[in-house]
PLY file of the C-alpha trace (Angstrom):
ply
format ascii 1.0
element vertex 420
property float x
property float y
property float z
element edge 419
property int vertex1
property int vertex2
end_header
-204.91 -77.47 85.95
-201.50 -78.22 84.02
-200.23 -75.18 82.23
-200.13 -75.38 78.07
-196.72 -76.30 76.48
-195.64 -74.68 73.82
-192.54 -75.68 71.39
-190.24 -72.41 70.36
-187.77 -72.29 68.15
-185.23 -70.87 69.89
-181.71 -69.93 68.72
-180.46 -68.52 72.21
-179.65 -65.07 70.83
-181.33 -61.95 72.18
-184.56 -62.26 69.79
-185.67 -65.64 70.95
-184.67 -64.83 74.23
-187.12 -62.30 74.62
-189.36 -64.18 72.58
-189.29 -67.47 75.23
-190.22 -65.68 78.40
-192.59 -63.07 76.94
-194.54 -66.06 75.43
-194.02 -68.01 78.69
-195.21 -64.96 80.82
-198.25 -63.52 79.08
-199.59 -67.16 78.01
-198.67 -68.58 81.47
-197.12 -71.54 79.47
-194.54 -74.54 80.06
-191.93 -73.48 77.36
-189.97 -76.40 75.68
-187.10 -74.86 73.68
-185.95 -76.54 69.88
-182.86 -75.76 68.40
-182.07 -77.09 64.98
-178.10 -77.57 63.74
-178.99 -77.42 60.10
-175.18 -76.37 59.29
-175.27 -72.73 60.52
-172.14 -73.35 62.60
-173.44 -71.72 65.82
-171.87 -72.33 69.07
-174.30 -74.25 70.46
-172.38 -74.91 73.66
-173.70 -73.90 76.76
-177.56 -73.22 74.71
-179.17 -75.62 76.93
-178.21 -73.92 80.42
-178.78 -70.63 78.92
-182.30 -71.58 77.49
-183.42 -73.01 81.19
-182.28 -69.59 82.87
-184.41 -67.89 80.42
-187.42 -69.83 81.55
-187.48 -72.82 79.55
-188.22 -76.25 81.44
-186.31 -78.35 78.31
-184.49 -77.68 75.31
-183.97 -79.86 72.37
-180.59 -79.08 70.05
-180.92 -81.82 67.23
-178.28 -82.32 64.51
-180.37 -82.44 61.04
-178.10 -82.51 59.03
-177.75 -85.45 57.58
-181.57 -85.34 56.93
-181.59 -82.19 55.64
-178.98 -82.63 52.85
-180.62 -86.22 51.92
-184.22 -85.71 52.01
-184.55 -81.76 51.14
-181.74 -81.02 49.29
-181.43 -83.64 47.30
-184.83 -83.63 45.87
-184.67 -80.37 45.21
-181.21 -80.97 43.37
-183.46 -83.96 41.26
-186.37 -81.30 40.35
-183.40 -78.58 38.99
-185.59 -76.39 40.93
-184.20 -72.54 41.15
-186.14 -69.97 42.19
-186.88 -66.65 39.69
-184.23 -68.08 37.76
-181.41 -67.13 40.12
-182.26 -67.92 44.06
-180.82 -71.78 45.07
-183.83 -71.70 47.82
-181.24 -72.36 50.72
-183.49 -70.49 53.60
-186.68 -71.89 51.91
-186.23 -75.29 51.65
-184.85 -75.61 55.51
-187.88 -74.11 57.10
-190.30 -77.80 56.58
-187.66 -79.78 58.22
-187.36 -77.23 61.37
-190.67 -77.39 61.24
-191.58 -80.47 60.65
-189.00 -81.22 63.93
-191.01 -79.07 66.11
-194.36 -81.00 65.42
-192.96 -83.93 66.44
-191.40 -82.87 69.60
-195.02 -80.69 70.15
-196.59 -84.23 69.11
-193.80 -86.02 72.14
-194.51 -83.29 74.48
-198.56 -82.96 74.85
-197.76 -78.80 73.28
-200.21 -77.43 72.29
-198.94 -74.84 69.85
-195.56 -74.22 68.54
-194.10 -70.26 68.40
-191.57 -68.51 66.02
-190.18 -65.47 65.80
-190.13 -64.73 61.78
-191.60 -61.46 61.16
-195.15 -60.49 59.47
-193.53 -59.27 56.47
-191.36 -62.16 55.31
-191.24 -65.62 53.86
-190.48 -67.83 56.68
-193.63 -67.34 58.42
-195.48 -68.86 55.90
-193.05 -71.72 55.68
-193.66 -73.04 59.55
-197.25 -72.23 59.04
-197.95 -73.69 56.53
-195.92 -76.85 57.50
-197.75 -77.05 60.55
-201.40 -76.76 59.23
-199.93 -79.89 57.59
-198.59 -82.30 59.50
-200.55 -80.82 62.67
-204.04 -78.59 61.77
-204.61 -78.76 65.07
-201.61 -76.94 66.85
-201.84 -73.15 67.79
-199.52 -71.33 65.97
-197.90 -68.43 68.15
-196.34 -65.65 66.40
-195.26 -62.60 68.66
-194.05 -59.92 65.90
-197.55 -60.57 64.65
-199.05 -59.68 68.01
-199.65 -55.81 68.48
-198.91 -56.61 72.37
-195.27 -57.72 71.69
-194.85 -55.19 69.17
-195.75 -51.83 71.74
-192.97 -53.34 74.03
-190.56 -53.94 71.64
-190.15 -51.06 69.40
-186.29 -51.75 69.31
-183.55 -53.45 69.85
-182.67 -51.22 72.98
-185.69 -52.52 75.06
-184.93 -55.79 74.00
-181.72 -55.62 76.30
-183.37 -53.71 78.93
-185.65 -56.20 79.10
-183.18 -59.11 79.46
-181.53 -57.13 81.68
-184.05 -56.74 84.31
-185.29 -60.48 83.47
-181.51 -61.56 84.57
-182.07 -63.14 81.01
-178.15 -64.45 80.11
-177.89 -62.45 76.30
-174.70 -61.09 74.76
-176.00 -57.63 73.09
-174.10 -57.01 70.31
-173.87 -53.65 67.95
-176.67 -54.79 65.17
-175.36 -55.90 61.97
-176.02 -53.64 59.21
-178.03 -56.71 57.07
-179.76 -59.87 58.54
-178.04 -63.55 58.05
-179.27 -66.69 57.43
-177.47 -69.81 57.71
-177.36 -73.32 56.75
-175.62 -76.15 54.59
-176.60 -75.04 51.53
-176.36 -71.27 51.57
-175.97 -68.11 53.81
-177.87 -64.97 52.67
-177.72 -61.24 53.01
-180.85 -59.32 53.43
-182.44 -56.50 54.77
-180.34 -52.72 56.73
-177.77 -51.30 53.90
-178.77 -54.42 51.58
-182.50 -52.29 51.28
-180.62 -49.74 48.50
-180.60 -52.12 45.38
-178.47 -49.84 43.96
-175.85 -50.82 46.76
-172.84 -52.96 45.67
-172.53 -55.92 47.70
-169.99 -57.11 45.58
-167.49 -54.03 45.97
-164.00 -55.01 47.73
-164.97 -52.93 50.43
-167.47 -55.28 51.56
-165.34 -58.54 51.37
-165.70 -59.09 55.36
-169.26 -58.63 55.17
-170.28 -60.94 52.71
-167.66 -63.84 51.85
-168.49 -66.15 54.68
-168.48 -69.11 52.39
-166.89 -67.65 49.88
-164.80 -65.79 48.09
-164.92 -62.81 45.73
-164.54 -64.18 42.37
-161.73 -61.78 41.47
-159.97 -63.13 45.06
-160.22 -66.54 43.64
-157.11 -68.51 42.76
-155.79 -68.00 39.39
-155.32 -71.38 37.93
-158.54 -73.74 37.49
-159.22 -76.81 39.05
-161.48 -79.56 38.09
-163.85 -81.77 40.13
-165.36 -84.97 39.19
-169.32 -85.80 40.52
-170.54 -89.28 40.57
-174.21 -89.89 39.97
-176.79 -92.47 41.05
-180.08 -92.25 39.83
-180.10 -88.42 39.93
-178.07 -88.14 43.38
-174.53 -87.47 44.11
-172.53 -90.28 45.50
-168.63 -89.56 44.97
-166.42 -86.21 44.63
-162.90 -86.95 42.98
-163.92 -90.66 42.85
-164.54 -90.88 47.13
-167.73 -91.95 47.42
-169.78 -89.79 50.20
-173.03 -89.40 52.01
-174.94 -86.01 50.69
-173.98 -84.23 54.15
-170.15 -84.93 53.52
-171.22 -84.15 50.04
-172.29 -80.73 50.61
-169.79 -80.37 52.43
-166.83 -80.67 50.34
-168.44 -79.15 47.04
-168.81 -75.52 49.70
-165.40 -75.66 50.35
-164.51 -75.94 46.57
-166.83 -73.95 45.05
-166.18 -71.25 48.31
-162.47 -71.44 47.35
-163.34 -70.21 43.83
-166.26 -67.92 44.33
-168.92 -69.76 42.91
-172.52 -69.71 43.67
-172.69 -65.82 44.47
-176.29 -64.30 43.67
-177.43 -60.62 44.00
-181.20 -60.27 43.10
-184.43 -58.72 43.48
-187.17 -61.37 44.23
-191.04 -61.60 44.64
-191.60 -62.91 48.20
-195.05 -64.70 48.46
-196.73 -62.05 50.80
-196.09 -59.60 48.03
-193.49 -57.31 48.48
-190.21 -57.17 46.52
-187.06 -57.99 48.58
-183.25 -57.80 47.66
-180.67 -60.23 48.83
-177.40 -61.47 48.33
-176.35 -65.40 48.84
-173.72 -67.61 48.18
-174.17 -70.92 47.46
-171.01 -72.36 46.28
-172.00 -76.45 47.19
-175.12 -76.45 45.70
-173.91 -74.58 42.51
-172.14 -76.49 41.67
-174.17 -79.59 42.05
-177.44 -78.35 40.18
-174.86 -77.88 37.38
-173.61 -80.76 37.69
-176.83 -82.24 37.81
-177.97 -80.80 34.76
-174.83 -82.08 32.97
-175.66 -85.93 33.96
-179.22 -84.70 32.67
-178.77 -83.92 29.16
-176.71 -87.34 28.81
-178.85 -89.51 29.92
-182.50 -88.12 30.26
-185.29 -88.83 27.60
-185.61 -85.31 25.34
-189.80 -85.25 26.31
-188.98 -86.21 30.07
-187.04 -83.61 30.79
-188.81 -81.12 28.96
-192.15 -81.86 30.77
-189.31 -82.07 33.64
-187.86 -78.74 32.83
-191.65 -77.01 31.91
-192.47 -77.99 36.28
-189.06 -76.23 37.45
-190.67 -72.99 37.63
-193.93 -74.45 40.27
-191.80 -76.98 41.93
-189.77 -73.68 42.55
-192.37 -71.63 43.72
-193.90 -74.37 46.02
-190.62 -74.74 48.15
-190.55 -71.13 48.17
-193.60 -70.67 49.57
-193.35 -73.17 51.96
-195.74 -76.00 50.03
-193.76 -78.69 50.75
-195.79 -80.93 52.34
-198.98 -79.87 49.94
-200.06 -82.82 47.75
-199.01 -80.88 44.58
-195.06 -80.85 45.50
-195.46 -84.98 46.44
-196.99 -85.09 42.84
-194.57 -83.32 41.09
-191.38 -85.12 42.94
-193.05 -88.58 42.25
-192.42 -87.95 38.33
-189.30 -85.95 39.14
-188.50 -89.75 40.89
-189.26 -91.24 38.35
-187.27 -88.95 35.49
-184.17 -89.66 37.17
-184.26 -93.56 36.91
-181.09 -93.90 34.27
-179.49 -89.99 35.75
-176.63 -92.53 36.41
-173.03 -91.41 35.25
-169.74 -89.26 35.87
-169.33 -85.08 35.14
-166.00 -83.43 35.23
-166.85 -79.39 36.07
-164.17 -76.62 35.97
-164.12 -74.36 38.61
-162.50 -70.84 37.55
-163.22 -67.32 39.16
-166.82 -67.60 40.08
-167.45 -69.25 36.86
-168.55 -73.52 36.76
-167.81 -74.53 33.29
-168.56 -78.62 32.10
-165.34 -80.35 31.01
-166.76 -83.64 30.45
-169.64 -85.94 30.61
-169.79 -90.26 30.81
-172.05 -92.34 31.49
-172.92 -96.12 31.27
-176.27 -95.18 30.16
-175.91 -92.33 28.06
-178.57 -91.60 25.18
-175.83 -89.78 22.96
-174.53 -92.00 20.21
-171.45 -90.53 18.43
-172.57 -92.54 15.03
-175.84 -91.75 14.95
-174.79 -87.50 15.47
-171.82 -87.76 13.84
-171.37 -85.28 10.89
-169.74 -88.01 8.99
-171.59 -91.13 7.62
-173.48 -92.82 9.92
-171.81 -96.71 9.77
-175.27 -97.79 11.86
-177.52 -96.38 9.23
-179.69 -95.91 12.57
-180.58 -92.17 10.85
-181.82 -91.32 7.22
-181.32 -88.08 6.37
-183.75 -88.55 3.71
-186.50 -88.88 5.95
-185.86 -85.00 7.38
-187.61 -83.93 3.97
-191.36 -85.70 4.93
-190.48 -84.66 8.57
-189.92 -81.00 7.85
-192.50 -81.10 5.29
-195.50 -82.37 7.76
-194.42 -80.05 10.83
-195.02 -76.85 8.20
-197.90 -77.98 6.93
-200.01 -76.05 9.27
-197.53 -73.01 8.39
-198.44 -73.48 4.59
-202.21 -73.63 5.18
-202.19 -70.70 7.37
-200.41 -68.87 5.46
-202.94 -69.76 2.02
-205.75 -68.32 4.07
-204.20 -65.06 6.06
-201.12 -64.03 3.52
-198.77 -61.85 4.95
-201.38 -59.50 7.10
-200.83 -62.66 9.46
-197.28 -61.35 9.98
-198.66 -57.62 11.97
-195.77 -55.56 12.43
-193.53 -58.71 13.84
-189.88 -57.94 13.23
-190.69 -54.22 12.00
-188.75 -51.60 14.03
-190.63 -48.86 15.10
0 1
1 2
2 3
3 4
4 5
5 6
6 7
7 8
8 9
9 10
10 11
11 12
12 13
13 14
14 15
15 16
16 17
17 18
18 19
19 20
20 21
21 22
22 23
23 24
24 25
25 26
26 27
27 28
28 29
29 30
30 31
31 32
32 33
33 34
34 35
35 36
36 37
37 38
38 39
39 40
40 41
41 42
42 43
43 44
44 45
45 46
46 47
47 48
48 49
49 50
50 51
51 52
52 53
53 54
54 55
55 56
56 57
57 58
58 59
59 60
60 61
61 62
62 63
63 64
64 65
65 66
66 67
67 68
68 69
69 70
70 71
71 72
72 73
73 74
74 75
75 76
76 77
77 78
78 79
79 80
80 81
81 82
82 83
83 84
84 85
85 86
86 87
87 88
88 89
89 90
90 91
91 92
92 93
93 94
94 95
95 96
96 97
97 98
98 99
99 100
100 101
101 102
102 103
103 104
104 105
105 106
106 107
107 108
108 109
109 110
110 111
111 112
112 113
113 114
114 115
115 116
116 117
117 118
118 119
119 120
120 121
121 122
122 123
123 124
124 125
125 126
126 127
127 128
128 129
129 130
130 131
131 132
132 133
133 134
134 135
135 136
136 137
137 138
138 139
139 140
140 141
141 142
142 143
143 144
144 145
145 146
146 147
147 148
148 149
149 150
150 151
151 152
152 153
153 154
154 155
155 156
156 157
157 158
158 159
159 160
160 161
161 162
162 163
163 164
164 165
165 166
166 167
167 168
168 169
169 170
170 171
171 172
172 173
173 174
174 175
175 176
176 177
177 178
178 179
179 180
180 181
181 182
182 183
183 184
184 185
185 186
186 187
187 188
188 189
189 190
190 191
191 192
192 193
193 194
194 195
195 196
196 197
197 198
198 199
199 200
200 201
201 202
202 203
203 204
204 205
205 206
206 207
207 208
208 209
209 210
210 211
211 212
212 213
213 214
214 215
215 216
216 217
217 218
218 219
219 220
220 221
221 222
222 223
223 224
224 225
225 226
226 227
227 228
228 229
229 230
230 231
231 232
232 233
233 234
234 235
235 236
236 237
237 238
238 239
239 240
240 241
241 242
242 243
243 244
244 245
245 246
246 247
247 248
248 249
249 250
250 251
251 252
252 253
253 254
254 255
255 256
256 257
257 258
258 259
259 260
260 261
261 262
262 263
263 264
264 265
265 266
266 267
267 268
268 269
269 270
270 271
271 272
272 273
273 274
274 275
275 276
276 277
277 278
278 279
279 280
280 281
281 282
282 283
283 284
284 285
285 286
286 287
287 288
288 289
289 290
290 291
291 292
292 293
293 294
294 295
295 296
296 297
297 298
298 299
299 300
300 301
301 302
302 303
303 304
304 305
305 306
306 307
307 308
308 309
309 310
310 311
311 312
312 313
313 314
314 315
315 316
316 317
317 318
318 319
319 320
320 321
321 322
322 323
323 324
324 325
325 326
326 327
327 328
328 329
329 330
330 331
331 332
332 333
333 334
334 335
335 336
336 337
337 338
338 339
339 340
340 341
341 342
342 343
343 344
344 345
345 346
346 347
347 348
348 349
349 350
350 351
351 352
352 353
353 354
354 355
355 356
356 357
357 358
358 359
359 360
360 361
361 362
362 363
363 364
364 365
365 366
366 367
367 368
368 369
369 370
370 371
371 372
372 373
373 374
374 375
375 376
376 377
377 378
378 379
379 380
380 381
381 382
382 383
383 384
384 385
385 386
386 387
387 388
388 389
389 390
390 391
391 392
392 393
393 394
394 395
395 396
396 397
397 398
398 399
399 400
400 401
401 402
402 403
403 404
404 405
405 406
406 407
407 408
408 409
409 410
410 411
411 412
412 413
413 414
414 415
415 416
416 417
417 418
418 419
């Protein structure tokens, strides 16, 4: 009888080294190896040899890029989605491609279950699951730091490397960092060992080698400005400086600039979905700078009642990609009007990039909405607005005001206002 195959997602350091022949020895399984270059910049030289010696009978190490930066980030980008108000959802909104990746090869293969090594306390769990159960209900899902078995052999990192080391498993033990990192082309982030203190300034010059991998300290930024021009087509970026570029190449270049000038840094306290509160620290210096960009373009050329019903789904859109609902029918809804909103986002933005800070410096567009005669304080040569016609406007909007007011009198006021 053939064995089961199972698809892991397998980086090649000494977590999902352990992970590939514990799951390949107490499930007695084929194990096919996926390794996803999303733009974390990992040596992946030498991964597939190394992932065979550790017991794998293939590996897969696909470049997604390109696919990640058109077909996740940019929507997201469209949607102005931000997380909590602060978190650019870089680690979020990579975990339906990898995942989506590893159903297909699962789907290739004949596996019967994929297996990932995110823990039972955090996000990313969810993310694959939850990706899975829809694009593939029917594949096992096998989780080992969920499995009490795994857990009782591995209480630490020291019997990790014992265990390699008796396995002849080919791993590099390192000292631990003091924080975890996670990787990609939109963002790296910061969480967990010293980051656990909130009270602990990652931001403090003494920690400028730990957490300035894309970029700088905003007080180590240059001191003169420098601007950047972003092209727009229909809500996506086309051109930087006027060279016209695919979103990878894109991203790209707008990390390096906003790195250079220490934009994009977030420190913050957020609600993960299972419901604990977690600190981390990102930077984000790309994709910054393009969702305020993007906004810029925006308020030229959007419809006032589009974008507010736009703006008013930010918050769910959000929450979905956070929570790994990006393949639920609710997200597709939402990005079909967010498609649709960003039919005339066509035009040209000129941002200033200045220690840490993105300022706008400038705004065109071939379809803009704004017309200088019409909001000009000065008389309006188009006679397009009568300022006349405020007085019936203003009148019927506080009508309601007038009439409640009539009935309830001031007692309608409570103690709004009153200091206490």
């Amino acid at each position: 009888m053939a064995k089961q195959k199972i698809v892991l997602a397998y980086s090649g350091g000494l977590d999902t080294s352990v992970l590939l022949s514990w799951i390949k020895d107490t499930y007695d399984a084929e194990m096919i190896a996926f390794c996803a270059n999303i733009g974390q910049e990992d040596e992946l030289k030498g991964l597939e040899k190394k992932a065979k010696q550790t017991g794998a009978s293939k590996i897969y190490i696909d470049d997604l890029q390109d696919e990640f930066a058109a077909d996740f980030i940019y929507p997201m980008m469209q949607a102005g989605a931000i997380y909590e108000g602060q978190y650019f959802l870089g680690t979020s909104i990579a975990r339906p491609l990898i995942a989506k990746r590893m159903v297909e090869i699962a789907k290739k293969e004949g596996a019967t279950a994929i297996g990932h090594g995110a823990t039972g306390k955090g996000n990313d769990q969810v993310r694959f699951e939850l990706t899975t159960a829809a694009l593939a209900p029917d594949l096992e899902i096998i989780a080992p730091w969920r499995d009490e078995r795994f857990r009782n052999e591995f209480p630490g990192r020291a019997e990790m490397i014992a265990y390699c080391a008796e396995k002849k498993i080919p791993v590099q033990a390192s000292a631990k960092k003091p924080f975890s990192m996670d990787r990609n082309l939109l963002h790296i982030s910061y969480e967990a060992g010293i980051l656990e203190d909130p009270w602990f300034d990652a931001g403090d010059k003494k920690n400028k080698d730990y957490f300035t991998v894309l970029s700088v300290f905003p007080e180590d930024a240059p001191d003169k400005a420098e601007y950047v021009t972003l092209d727009f087509v229909k809500g996506n970026c086309v051109a930087v400086n006027g060279k016209e570029l695919s979103p990878l190449k894109v991203m790209q270049v707008l990390n390096k600039l906003g790195g250079k000038h220490g934009v994009g840094r977030v420190d913050m306290v957020e609600n993960r979905f299972v419901g604990m509160k977690s600190r981390g620290v990102y930077e984000t210096p790309g994709g910054a700078i393009l969702h305020f960009a993007h906004r810029q373009i925006e308020s030229l050329t959007m419809d006032r009642e589009v974008m507010h019903l736009r703006d008013s789904l930010i918050p769910k859109y959000a929450e979905l990609v956070y929570n790994g609902f990006w393949y639920a029918p609710e997200r597709l809804a939402i990005q079909a009007l967010v498609t649709e909103s960003q039919k005339n986002v066509t035009g040209t933005v000129r941002v200033k990039l200045f220690k840490g800070g993105i300022h706008a410096a400038g705004r065109k567009s071939p379809v803009s909405l704004y017309n200088p005669h019409i909001a000009t304080m000065e008389a309006d040569p188009t006679k397009a607005y009568n300022q006349d016609d405020a007085t019936g406007f203003i009148r019927l909007n506080g009508l309601r005001l007038r009439v409640n007011s009539q009935v309830n009198g001031a007692k309608n006021l409570g103690s709004v206002g009153k200091a206490k």
